[in-house]
N, C-alpha and C positions, 0 to 999 in steps of 0.2 A: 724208632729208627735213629734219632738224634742220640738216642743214649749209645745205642751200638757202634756209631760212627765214635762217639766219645770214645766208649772202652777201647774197640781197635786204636785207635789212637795213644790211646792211655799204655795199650798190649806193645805198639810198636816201641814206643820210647823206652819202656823198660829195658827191652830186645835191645836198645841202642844206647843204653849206660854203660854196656861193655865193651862197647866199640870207642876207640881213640876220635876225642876229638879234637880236630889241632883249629889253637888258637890262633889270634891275629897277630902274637909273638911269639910262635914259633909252634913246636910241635907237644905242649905242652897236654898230657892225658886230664878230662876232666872226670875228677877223682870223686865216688860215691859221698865224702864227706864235702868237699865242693859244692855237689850240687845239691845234696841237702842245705846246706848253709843259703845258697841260692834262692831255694825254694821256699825254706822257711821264710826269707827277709819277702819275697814278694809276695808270701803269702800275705806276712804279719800287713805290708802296708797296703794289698790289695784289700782285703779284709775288715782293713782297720781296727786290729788287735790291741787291746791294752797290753802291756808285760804281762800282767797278771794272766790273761788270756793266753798267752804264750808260754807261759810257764806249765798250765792247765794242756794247751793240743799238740805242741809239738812233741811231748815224749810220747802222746798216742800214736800221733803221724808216724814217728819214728818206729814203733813197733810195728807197725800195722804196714810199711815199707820195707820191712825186715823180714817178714813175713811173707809178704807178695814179694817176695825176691826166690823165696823154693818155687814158689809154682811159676815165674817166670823161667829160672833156671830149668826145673823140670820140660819145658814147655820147648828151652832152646837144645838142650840136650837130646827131646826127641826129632824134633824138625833139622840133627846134623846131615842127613842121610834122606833122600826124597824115595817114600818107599812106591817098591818100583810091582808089585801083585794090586788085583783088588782088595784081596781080603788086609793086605799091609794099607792100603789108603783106607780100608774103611777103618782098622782098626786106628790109624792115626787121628781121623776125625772125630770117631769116639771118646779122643783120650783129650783132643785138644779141647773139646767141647766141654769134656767133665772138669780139665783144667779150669778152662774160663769161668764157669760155676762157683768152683770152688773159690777162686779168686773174689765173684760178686759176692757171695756170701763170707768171705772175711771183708769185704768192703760193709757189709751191710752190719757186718759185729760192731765194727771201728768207728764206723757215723754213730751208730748206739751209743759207743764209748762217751763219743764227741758229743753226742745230745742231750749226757747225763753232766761233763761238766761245762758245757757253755749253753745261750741261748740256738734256739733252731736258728733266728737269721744269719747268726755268725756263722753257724754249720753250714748254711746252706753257702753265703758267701765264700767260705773256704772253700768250699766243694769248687764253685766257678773258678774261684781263682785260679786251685792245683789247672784243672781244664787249662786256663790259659796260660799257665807256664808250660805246662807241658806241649800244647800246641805251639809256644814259639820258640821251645828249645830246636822241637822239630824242626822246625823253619828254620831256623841256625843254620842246625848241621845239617840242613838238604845244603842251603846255601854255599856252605861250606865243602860240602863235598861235591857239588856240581861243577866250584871254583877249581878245583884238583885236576878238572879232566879238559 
């Protein structure tokens, strides 16, 4: 159950990379290379990476982000339009469902990637860490957008 609340979590922030998010000087968009640059650095020190170590996972991270970006995209592009038949909501469910699949099985290629050039604890620590960035980006921009209204 903990994994699922993970991924939803994991599912929403993606969703929410393309949404503007205004900073606390102004209305500044946080840009895909931003927030990898972000990610990366909290990875490297949640993790406690060597460079070498980061020379080694971040151009995985990076593909494997690059990647999980079609079937995100895919995923927003169907949910523009709340389909309004049964047979449109079941077909929607089937498709979101094959998405998300798809998705943990390029997660589960890229931890592979990850496990052939670092040790498992470091993988595994990364793995927590992406988690808690991405849980407190969320918490940002709830924050941030809560403060709008």
């Amino acid at each position: 159950m903990k994994v699922a609340k993970i991924f939803v979590l994991l599912m929403m922030l993606a969703l929410t990379t393309g949404v503007n998010a205004q900073s606390k000087h102004g209305g500044n968009r946080l840009s895909k290379e931003r927030f990898m640059a972000e990610l990366e650095k909290f990875v490297a020190a949640e993790a406690e990476l060597t460079p070498q170590e980061c020379g080694k996972l971040f151009p995985i991270m990076r593909e494997m982000y690059s990647k999980q970006r079609v079937y995100f995209d895919k995923m927003k592009n169907k949910n523009m339009k709340q389909p309004q038949t049964e047979a449109e909501c079941r077909e929607a469910v089937k498709m979101r469902d094959k998405i998300d699949l798809d998705i943990k099985k390029l997660q589960q290629t890229y931890h592979n990637k990850m496990l052939e050039a670092m040790s498992p604890c470091k993988v595994m620590k990364v793995i927590f860490a992406e988690d808690r960035f991405h849980r407190r980006m969320l918490k940002k921009w709830t924050r941030k957008d809560n403060e709008g209204k």
